[in-house]
Every structure is written in C-alpha cells, then in structure tokens.
C-alpha positions as CSV (number, residue, x, y, z in Angstrom):
1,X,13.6,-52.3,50.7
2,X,15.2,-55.0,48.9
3,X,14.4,-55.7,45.7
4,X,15.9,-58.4,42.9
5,X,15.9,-57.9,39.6
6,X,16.1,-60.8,37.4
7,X,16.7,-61.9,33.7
8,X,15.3,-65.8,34.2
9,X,17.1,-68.5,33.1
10,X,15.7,-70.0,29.9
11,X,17.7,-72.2,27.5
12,X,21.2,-71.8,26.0
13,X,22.4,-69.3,24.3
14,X,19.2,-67.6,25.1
15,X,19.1,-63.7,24.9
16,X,16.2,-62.1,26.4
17,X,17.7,-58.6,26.6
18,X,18.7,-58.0,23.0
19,X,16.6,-55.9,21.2
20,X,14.4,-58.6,19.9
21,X,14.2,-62.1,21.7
22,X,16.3,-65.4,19.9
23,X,18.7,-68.2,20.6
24,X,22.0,-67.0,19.4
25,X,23.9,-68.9,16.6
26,X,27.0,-67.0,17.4
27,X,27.5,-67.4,20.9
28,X,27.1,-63.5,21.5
29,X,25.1,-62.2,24.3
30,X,23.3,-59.0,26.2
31,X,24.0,-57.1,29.1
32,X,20.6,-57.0,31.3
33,X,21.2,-53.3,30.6
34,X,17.4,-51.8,31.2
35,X,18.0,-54.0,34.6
36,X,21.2,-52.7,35.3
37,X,19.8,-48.9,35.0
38,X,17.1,-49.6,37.0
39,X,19.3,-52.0,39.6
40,X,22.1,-48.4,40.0
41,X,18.8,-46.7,40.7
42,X,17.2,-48.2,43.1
43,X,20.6,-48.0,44.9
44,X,20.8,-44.4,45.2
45,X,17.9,-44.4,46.5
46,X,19.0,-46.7,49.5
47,X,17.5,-50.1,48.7
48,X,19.5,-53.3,48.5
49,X,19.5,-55.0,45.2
50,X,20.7,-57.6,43.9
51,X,20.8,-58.6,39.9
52,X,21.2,-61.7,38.5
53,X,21.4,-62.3,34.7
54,X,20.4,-66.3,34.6
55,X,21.1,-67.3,31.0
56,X,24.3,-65.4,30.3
57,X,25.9,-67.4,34.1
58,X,24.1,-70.2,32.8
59,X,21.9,-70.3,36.5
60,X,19.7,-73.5,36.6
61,X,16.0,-73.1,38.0
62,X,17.1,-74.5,41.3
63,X,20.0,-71.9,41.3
64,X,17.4,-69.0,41.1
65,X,15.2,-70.4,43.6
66,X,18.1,-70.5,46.2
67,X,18.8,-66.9,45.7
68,X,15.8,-66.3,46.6
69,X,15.0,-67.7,49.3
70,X,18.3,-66.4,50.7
71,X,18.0,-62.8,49.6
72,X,14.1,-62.8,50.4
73,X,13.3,-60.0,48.6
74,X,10.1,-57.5,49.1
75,X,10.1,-57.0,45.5
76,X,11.0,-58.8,42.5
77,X,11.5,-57.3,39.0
78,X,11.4,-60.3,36.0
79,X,13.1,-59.0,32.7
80,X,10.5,-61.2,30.8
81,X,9.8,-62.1,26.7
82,X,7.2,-63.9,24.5
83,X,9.5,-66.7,23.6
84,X,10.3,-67.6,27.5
85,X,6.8,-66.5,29.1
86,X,5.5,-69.6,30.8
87,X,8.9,-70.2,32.0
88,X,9.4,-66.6,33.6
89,X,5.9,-66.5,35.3
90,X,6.4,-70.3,36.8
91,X,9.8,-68.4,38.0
92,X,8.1,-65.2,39.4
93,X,5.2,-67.5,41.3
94,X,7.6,-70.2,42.7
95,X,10.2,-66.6,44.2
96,X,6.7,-65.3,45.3
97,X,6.5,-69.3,47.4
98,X,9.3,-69.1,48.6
99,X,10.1,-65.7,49.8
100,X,6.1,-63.8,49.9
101,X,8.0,-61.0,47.2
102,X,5.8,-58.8,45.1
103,X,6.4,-60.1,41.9
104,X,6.7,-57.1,38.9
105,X,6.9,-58.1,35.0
106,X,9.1,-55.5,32.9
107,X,10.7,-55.2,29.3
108,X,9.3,-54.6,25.8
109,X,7.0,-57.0,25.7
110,X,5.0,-55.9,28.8
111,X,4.0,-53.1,26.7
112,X,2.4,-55.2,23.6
113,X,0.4,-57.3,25.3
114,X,0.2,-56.0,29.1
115,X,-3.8,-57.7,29.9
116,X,-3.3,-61.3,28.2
117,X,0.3,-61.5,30.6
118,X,-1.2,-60.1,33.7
119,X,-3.8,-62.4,33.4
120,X,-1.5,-65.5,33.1
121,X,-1.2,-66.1,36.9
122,X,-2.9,-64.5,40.1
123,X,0.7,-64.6,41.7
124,X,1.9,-61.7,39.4
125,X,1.1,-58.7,41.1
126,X,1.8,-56.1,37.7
127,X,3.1,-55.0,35.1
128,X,5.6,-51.8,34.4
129,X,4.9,-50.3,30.6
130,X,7.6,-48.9,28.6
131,X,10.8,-47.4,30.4
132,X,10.4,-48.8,34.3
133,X,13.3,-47.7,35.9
134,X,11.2,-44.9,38.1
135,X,7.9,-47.2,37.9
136,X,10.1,-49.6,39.8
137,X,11.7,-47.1,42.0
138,X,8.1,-45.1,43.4
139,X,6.9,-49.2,43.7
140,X,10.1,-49.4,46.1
141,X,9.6,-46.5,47.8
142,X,6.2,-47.4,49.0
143,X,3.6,-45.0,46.6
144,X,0.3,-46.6,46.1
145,X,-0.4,-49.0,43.3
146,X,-2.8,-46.5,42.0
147,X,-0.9,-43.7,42.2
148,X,2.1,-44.6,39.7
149,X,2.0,-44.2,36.5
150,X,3.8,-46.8,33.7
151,X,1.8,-49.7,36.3
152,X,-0.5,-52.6,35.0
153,X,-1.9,-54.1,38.5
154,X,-4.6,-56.1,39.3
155,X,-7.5,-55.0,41.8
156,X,-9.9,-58.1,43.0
157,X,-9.1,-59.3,39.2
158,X,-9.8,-56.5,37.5
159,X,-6.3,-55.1,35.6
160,X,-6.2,-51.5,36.0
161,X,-4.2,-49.6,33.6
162,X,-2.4,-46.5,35.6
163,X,-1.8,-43.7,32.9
164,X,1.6,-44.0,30.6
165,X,4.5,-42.6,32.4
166,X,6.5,-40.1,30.5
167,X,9.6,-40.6,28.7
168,X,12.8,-40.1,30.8
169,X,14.0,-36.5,30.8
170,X,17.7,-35.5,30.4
171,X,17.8,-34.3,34.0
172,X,16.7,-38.1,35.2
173,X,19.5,-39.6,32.5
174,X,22.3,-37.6,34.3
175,X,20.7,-39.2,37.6
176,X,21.7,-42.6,36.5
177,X,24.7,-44.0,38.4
178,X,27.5,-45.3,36.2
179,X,25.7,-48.5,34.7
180,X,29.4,-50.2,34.6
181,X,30.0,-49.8,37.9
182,X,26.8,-52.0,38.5
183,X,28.2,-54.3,36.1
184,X,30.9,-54.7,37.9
185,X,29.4,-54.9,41.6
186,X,26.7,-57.4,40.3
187,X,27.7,-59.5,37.3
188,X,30.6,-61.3,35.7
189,X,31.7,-59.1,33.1
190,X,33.9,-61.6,31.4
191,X,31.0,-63.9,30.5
192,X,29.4,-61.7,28.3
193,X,30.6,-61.7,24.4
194,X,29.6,-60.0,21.5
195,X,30.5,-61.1,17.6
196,X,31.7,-58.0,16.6
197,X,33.3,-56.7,19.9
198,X,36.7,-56.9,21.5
199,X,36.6,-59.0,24.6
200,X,35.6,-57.8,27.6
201,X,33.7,-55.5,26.5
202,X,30.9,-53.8,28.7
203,X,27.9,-51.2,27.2
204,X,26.2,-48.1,28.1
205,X,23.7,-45.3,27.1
206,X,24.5,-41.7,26.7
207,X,21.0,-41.2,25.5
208,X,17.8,-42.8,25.5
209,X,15.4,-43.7,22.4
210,X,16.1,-43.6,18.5
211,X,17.0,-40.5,16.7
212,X,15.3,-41.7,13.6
213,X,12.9,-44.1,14.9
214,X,10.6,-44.6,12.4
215,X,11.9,-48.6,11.3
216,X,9.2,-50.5,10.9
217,X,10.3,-54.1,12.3
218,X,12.4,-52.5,15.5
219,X,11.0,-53.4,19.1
220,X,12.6,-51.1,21.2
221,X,11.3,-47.3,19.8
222,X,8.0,-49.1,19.2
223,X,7.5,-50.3,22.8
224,X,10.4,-49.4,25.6
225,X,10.6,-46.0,24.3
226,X,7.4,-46.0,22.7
227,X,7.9,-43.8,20.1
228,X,9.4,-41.1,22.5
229,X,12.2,-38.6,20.8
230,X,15.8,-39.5,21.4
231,X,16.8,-38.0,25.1
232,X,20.8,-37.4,25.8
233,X,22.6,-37.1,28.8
234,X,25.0,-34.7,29.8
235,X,28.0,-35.7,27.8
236,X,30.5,-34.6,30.4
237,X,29.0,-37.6,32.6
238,X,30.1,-40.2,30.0
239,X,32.9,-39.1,29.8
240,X,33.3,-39.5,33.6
241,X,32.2,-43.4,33.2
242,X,34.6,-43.9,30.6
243,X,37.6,-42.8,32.6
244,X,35.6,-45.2,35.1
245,X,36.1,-48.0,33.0
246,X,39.5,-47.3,32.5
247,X,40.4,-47.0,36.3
248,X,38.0,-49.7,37.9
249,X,37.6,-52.1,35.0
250,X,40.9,-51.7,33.1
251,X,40.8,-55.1,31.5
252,X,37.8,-54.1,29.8
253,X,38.8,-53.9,25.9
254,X,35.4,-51.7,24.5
255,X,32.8,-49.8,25.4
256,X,30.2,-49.9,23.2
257,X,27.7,-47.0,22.9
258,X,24.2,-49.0,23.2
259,X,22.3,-46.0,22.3
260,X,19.8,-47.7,19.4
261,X,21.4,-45.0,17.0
262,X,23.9,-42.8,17.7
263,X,23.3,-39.7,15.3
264,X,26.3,-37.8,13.6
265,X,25.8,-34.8,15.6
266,X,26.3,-37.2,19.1
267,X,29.0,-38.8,17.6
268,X,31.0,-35.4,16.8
269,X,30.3,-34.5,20.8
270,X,31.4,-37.9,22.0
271,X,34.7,-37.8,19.9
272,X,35.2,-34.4,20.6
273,X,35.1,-34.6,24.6
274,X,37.1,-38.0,24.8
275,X,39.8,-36.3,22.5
276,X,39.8,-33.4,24.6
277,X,39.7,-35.3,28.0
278,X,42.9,-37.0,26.4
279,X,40.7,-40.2,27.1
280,X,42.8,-43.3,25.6
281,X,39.8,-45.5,24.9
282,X,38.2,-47.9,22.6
283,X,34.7,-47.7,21.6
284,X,32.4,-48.5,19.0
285,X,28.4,-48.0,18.5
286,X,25.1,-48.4,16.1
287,X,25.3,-45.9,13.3
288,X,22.3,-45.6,10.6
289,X,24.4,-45.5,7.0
290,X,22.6,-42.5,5.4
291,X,23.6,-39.1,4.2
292,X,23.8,-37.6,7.9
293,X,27.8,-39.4,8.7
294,X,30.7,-37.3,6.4
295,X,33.8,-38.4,5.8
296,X,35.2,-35.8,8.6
297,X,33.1,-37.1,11.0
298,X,34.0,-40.4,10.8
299,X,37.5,-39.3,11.0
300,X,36.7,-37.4,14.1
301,X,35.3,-40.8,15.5
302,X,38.0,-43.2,14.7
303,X,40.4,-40.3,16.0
304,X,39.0,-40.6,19.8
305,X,39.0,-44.1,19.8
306,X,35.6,-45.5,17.9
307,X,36.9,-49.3,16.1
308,X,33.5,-50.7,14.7
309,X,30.2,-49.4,13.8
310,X,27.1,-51.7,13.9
311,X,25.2,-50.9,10.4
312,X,21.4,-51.7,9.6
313,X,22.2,-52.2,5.7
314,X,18.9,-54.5,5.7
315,X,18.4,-55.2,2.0
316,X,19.8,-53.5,-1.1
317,X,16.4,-53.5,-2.6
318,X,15.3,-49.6,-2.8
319,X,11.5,-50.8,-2.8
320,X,12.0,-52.8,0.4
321,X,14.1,-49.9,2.4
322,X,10.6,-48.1,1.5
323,X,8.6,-50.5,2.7
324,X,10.4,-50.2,6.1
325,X,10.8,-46.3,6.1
326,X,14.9,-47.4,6.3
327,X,15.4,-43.7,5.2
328,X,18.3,-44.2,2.7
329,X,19.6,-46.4,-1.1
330,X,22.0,-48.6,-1.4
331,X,23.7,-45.8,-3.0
332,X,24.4,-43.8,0.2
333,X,25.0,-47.0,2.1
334,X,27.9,-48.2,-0.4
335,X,29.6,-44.6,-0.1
336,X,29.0,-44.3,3.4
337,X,30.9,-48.2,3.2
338,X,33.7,-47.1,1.8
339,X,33.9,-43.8,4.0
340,X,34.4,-46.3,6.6
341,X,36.8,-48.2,5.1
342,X,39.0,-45.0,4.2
343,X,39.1,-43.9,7.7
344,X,39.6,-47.6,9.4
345,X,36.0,-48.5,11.2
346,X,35.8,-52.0,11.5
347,X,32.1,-52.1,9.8
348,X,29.9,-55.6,11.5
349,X,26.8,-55.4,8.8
350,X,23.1,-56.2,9.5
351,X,20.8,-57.8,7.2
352,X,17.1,-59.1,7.4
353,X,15.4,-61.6,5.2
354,X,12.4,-61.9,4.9
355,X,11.4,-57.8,5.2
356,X,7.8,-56.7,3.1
357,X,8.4,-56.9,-0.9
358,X,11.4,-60.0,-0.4
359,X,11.1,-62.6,-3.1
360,X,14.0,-64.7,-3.7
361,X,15.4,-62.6,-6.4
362,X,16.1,-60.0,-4.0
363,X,17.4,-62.1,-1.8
364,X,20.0,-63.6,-4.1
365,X,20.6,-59.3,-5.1
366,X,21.2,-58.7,-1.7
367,X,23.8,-61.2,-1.0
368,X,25.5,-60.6,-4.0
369,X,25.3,-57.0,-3.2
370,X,26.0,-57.6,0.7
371,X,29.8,-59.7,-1.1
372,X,30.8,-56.7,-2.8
373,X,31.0,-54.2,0.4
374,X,34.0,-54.0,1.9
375,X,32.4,-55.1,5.7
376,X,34.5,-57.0,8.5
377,X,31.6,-59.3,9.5
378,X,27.8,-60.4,8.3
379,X,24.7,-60.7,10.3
380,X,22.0,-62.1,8.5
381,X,18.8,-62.3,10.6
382,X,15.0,-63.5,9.7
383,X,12.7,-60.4,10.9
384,X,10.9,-61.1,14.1
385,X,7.3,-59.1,13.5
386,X,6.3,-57.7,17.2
387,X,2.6,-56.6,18.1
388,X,3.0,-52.8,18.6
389,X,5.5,-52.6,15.6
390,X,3.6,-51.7,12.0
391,X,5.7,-54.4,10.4
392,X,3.7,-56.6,12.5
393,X,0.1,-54.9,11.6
394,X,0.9,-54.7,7.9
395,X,1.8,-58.7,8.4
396,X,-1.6,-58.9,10.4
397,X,-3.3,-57.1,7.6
398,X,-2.6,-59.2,4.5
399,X,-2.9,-62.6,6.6
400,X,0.8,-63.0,6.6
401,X,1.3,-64.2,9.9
402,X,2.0,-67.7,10.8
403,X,3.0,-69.0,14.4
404,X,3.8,-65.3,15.0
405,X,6.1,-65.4,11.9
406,X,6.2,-63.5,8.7
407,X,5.1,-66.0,6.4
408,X,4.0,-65.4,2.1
409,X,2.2,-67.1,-0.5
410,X,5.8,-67.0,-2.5
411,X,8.1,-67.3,0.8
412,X,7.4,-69.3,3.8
413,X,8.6,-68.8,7.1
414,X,10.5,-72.2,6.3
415,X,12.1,-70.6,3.6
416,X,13.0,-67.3,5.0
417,X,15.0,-69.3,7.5
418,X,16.6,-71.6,4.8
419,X,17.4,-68.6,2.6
420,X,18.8,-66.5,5.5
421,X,21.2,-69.6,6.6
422,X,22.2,-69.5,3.1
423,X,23.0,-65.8,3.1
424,X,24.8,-66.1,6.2
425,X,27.1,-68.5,4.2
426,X,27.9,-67.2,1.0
427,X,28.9,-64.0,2.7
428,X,31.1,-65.5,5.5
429,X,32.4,-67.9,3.6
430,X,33.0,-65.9,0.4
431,X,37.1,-66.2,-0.7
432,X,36.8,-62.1,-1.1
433,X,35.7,-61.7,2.3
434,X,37.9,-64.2,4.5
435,X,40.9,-62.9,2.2
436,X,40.0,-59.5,3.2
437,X,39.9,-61.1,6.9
438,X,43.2,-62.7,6.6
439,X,45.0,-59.0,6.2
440,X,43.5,-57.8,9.4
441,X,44.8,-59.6,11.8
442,X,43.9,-57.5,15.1
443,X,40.6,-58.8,14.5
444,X,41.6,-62.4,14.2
445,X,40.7,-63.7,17.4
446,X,37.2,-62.4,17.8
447,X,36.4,-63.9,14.3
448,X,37.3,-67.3,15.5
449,X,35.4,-67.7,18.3
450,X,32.2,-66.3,16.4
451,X,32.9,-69.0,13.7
452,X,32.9,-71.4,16.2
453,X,29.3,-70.6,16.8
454,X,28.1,-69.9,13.8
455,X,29.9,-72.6,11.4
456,X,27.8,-75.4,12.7
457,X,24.6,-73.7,13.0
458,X,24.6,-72.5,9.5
459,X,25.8,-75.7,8.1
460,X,22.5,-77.6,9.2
C-alpha cells in the first residue's frame, strides 16, 4: 500500500511538531519525528511511503497537491494542530479529490478533542488517539476499521470510538528502524535548525514517554503518551544509529536525545555505552534540574560526548513550581546550574510566563533570578493551556480562559506576552550574559543566527 504522511504547510516559521504548536521567533524548527517513526514503520512492513514536512521546505498548497496527485496514495496520514486545523482538513479533503486516499488525522491534538475534529468534514475518514505508529500500520495492512484500537472513525455519521490502544512496549521500540535513516531517505536534513543546537543536527528517541511526567502545562505525556510510564529501548540499538549517523550522515554536527526527559539513570547508560563503543559523537538532550543529576554523572555525560542540556527552570517562584508539580526549588536548580557549568554543558534555559500564582513581582524575581545563572541561552515562553492537560482545567475552573489563553484579573493574556518579550530581553541582552557569551566562542555562530530571529521579534 502506499501511504503519505504529511505535516501541512501552514505559515512561516510555523512548527506543528514541537511539543506545543507556535510560530517561532527564533527561526528554530521540528523534525516530523512521530511521522518519521511511523513513516520507517510502515516500510518494514513493505508499503511505500513517502513524508513530506510542508512548513520546515516551505511547500506551498499547490506544491502538496501535486505530490499527491503524483504519488496517489491509498492512505494519507495529516500530522495536524488546533492553531492550523481548518487549513489541514481543506488539505486532507482537497488530497482525498484528487487522488480518492483515505484521509487519517494524527498528533496530540487528535486526542483532546477527537469528536468536534472528526466532525469537521465528511471527507476525513478518522482519527488515531495517542501514539499511532501501529494504529497506522494495522490501517495499512488492511484490518477492519472496527477492529483497531487507538481509531476514531465514522460509521453512517455516527463516530465510533475503538478502545485506547496501549502504550508502546520495549519490544515494539527496538522494532523501530533507525528514524535518521528516514530522515535522510525522505527529508532535507539541512533545513532544519534548532537555537540551541549545532548545525546539522538530526534527533531521536531511545525511549518513549516522561520519566517524571506529572507537569502540569506539558502536551505530550498528557495526550501522545497519555500518561503512559516512560518505555526504553534497548540501548545497544542506539548506539547502532549513532555509529549510523556517523557513517551515513557524517556532516551531521548533534544528535539530540528527544526523549521528553532523559532521567540520570538513562543518561549514565547512554554515556557509558557510547564511551565503551569508543563512539566519537556529539549529543545533547532534555534533562529535569532536580536532585536526581550528580556531579559524576554529569561528568560521565560530557565525557561521551553530551554539549547542551535543555532545562525546564520555569519560574524561580517555589509556590508556582508547586502549582505545576515541577518537583524541585530554585535551590536545587541553581546547584544543579553550576554542576553544569563545572563539568562544561552548554545549559539552553526554559522559562514560562504566565504559569498559576504569576503576578508581575514574580515575574521581575524570575528574570532577575534567570540573570544570575550561569546559562548559555534563554527561552522565555508564554504557557499554552491544552484541553487534556490540568493546567488547562484549573484555567477552565477559575474562568481564566480567554481565546484559549491563560488570562487573570491582575495579568492579561496581553500582558503575559508583553512581559515575556520583556523577559526574553533583559536576559539576552544582559552585559553579564553576552560577556559570558563573548568567552565561548565555539558557540558563536549558532548564537548569531538565533539573534537574527529573535532580535526583531522581541523588539516590537
């Protein structure tokens, strides 16, 4: 069978695979990577694919349609989100015109709100809930509608929910083929960038889910993985796609680890097996700063390899790291920061403004908090609230909720986004932190581009 699997083209800068749905101010953006899983899938199975990632080759509508019709698929798998919804079903009913394909929504967002979607358009046949990788593959190999689980489908307009399908197990992780080697078959690696990354870089799971996965604003664990534990593969198979990358994609800089956390006990096997493999690679991954990371572990990591960890610091308010069950203090996160520092990890910080409990005197704490860690870049972000996540019901709860953004009596959504483009400047454009910048100079080049990006849409 052949089947296309699609991320639709929206507008610029647009990333619809990122672990919540925005237009970028720094110019980064996603691998389709739930879309490449599924795409090396279907593939050992012996269908013909093809994947196409519109935004990130900056495909017009016309473009999409001409695939299409060309490839003519049986089945076509649309990586869709809230933001971009009436543009991604128009695209899935005009490929269904054109080529008679069975159209089939998927990502995060199918999960939240599964019956208002399906119900959008008659020309979209259903819906796969949570992690669709085998949903897609049993659709492809012919099993009954009714007879898959994970499936939202429509019978004589009535939407039938199949049951949930079960979280991946190890044993179907290790059946993955190397997602990198579908990058490489299918997309144009160069195009995709990432702020904190070298570049090219290209991204992976060794494991599936979050470890601690009890955040209260985060999409993914909420929906994707909905709520399911964190699944590894066998560690010895990464290892084999990272001497991959090295062989068949050798101008690839980093690999970064996309697992949504990647616990110290992982992060000890990873950098264990790459240093006994004798594996000359650079990597780098999401880490959570609590107690869990040591200073010998972090050693271990930048040993193998590891350059930069991604860091949800969030706020340095202790009430408002409650609120979102963050699980640590600002104490632990300023020794885990200099831990980092001490062994060498470039550290690319995450902030949210706008979290329950923010007024602006936290705000103002937290930046002036954020300006005395010793980070390599700032993300300052204003909190998306997703149905399906509790920061959204708590939102829902005390009526504050506007346009689908948080929005309080003392802080508008207006102001949330003025305040966080304000953050986003006093920490970038602090003299301690671009001094700091100016004695690292390996990571010159990747901080110029970003500013390029992120100078002018801060400065508005």
């Amino acid at each position: 069978m052949k089947i296309l699997l699609l991320n639709p083209p929206y507008v610029p800068e647009f990333m619809r695979s990122a672990r919540w749905a925005a237009v970028s101010i720094s110019g980064s953006n996603w691998y389709p990577i739930y879309l490449a899983y599924c795409t090396g899938l279907l593939e050992k199975y012996g269908h013909k694919t093809k994947l196409v990632d519109g935004p990130v080759d900056r495909l017009s509508h016309e473009d999409i349609f001409k695939i299409a019709k060309d490839f003519s698929p049986d089945v076509t798998v649309l990586y869709i989100s809230d933001k971009s919804l009436e543009n991604d079903i128009t695209i899935g009913e005009k490929i269904k015109e054109l080529a008679g394909s069975y159209i089939i929504l998927a990502g995060p967002w199918c999960s939240i709100y599964p019956d208002e979607i399906i119900k959008k358009s008659n020309k979209i046949d259903s819906l796969a809930i949570g992690e669709f990788d085998y949903t897609v593959l049993e659709l492809a190999e012919g099993k009954p509608g009714n007879m898959i689980d994970g499936l939202v489908w429509k019978n004589n307009g009535e939407v039938i929910h199949n049951p949930p399908r079960k979280p991946l197990t190890p044993e179907q992780i290790n059946e993955f083929p190397f997602v990198t080697d579908v990058y490489r078959r299918h997309l144009n690696i160069r195009n995709y960038f990432q702020a904190p990354h070298r570049h090219p870089f290209v991204d992976l799971f060794t494991g599936r889910g979050c470890p601690w996965g009890k955040c209260t604003f985060c999409l993914w664990p909420h929906t994707i993985n909905k709520g399911a534990p964190y699944r590894t593969g066998d560690i010895n198979k990464t290892i084999e796609e990272l001497e991959f990358v090295k062989e068949k994609i050798p101008f690839v800089k980093e690999v970064f680890i996309q697992d949504d956390t990647l616990p110290a006990w992982r992060a000890r096997e990873l950098s264990t097996a790459i240093i006994e493999a004798g594996l000359d690679i650079t990597w780098s991954c999401y880490a959570r700063s609590d107690a869990t990371y040591d200073l010998e572990t972090l050693k271990l990591m930048k040993e193998s390899g590891c350059r930069c960890l991604h860091v949800g610091y969030e706020s340095s308010n202790p009430q408002i790291l409650k609120n979102i069950k963050k699980g640590t203090t600002p104490k632990i996160m300023e020794k885990f920061t200099e831990m980092t520092n001490k062994v060498g990890l470039v550290n690319h910080a995450d902030f949210i403004i706008g979290l329950p409990g923010e007024i602006v005197e936290t705000i103002k704490a937290t930046v002036e908090w954020a300006k005395t860690l010793k980070v390599d870049s700032y993300q300052f972000t204003v909190p998306k609230p997703y149905p399906e996540t509790p920061f959204y019901e708590w939102l829902e709860e005390n009526g504050y909720l506007k346009d689908g953004w948080a929005n309080y009596p003392h802080l508008s959504s207006e102001d949330i986004e003025k305040w966080t483009k304000w953050a986003l400047r006093q920490t970038n454009m602090n003299p301690r932190y671009l001094i700091r910048m100016l004695r690292k100079p390996k990571e010159w080049k990747r901080l110029i581009r970003s500013a390029r990006y992120v100078v002018p849409n801060v400065m508005r």
